[in-house]
C-alpha positions as CSV (number, residue, x, y, z in Angstrom):
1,X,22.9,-21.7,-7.7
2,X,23.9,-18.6,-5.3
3,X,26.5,-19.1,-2.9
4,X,25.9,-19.8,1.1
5,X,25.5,-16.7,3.1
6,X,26.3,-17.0,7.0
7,X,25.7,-14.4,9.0
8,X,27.0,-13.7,12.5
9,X,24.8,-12.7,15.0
10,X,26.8,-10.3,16.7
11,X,28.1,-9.1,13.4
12,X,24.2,-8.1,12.1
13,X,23.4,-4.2,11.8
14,X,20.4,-3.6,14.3
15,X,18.0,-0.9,12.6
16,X,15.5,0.7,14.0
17,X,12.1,1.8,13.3
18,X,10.3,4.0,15.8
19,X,10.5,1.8,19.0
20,X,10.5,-1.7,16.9
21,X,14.1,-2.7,16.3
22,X,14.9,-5.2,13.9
23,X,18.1,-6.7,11.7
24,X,17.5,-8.2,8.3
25,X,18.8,-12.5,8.7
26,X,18.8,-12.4,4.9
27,X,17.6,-10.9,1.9
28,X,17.5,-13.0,-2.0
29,X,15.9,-12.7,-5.2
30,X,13.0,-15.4,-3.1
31,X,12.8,-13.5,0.2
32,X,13.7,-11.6,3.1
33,X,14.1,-12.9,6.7
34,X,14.1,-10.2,9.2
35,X,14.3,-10.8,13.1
36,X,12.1,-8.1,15.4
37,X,12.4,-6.9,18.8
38,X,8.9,-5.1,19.9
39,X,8.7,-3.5,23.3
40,X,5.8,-4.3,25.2
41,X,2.2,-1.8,24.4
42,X,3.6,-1.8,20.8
43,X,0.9,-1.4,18.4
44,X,1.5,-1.8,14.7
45,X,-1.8,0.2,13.3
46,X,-3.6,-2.0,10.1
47,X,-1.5,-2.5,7.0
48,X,-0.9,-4.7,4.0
49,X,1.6,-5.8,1.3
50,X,2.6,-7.3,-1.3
51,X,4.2,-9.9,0.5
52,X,2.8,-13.3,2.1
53,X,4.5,-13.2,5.4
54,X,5.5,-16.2,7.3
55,X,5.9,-14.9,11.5
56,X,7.6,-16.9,14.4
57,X,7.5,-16.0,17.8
58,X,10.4,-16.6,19.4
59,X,9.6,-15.2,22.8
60,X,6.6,-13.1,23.9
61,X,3.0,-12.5,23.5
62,X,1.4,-10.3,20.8
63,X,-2.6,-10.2,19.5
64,X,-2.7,-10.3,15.6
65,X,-5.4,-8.8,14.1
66,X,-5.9,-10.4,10.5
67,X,-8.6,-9.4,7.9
68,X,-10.6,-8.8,10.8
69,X,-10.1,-12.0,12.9
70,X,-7.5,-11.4,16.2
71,X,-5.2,-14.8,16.5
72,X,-3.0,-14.5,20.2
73,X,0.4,-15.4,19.5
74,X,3.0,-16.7,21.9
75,X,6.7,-18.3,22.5
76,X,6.3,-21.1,19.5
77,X,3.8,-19.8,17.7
78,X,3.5,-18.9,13.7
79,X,0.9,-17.5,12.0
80,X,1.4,-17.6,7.6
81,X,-0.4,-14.1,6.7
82,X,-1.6,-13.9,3.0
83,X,-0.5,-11.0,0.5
84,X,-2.4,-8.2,0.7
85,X,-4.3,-9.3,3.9
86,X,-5.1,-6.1,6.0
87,X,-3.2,-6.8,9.5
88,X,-1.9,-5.1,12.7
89,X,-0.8,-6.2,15.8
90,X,-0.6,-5.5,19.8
91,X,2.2,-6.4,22.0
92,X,1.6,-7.6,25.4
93,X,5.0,-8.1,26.6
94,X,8.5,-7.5,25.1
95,X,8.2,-10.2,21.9
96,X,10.9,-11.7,19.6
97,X,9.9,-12.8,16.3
98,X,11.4,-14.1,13.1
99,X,9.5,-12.8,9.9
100,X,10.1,-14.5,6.5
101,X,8.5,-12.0,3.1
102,X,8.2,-14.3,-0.1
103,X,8.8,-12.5,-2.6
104,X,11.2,-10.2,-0.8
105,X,10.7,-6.8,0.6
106,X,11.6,-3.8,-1.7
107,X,12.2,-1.9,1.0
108,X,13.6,-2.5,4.3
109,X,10.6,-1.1,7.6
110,X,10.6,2.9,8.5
111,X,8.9,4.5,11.5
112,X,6.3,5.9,9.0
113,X,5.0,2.4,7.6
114,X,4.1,1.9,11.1
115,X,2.7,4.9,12.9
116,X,5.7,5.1,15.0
């Protein structure tokens, strides 16, 4: 069994990727956990990975667009997306989410992967 990992909020790199910014909570062998802030009129254009992806919203409004079926997502909301599932999204206002990747991403979000 791996050892407890705490981490500080204050004390977590903010990255940034285009206009999303986002820190990674925690990364394993299992998962990742990353925590986004998306200004509002973001738009994440369609995309898809390995990854099922488990997404919280911890404040805001967003439109998910999954495998062609749009789900609106506010504060207290979560939405499980399947691997591979084709999805984008639209922000309405400035939204705060928590997203947890099983199994864990490779690599950690760049501008590119989302048209920023």
């Amino acid at each position: 069994m791996s050892d407890p990992v705490v981490s500080r909020h204050d004390a977590v790199e903010t990255h940034e990727a285009g206009t999303l910014r986002y820190q990674v909570l925690g990364h394993s062998e299992n998962m990742s956990v990353l925590h986004w802030i998306l200004p509002a009129g973001a738009k994440l254009p369609e995309h898809q990975h390995e990854q099922e992806q488990l997404a919280y919203v911890v404040r805001g409004s967003m439109d998910m667009l999954i495998a062609g079926q749009t789900h609106s997502l506010n504060t207290g909301d979560s939405i499980l997306i399947p691997a591979n599932a084709p999805h984008a999204v639209n922000v309405h206002t400035e939204t705060e989410t928590v997203d947890v990747f099983s199994p864990p991403r490779a690599e950690m979000p760049t501008a590119a992967m989302y048209g920023q």
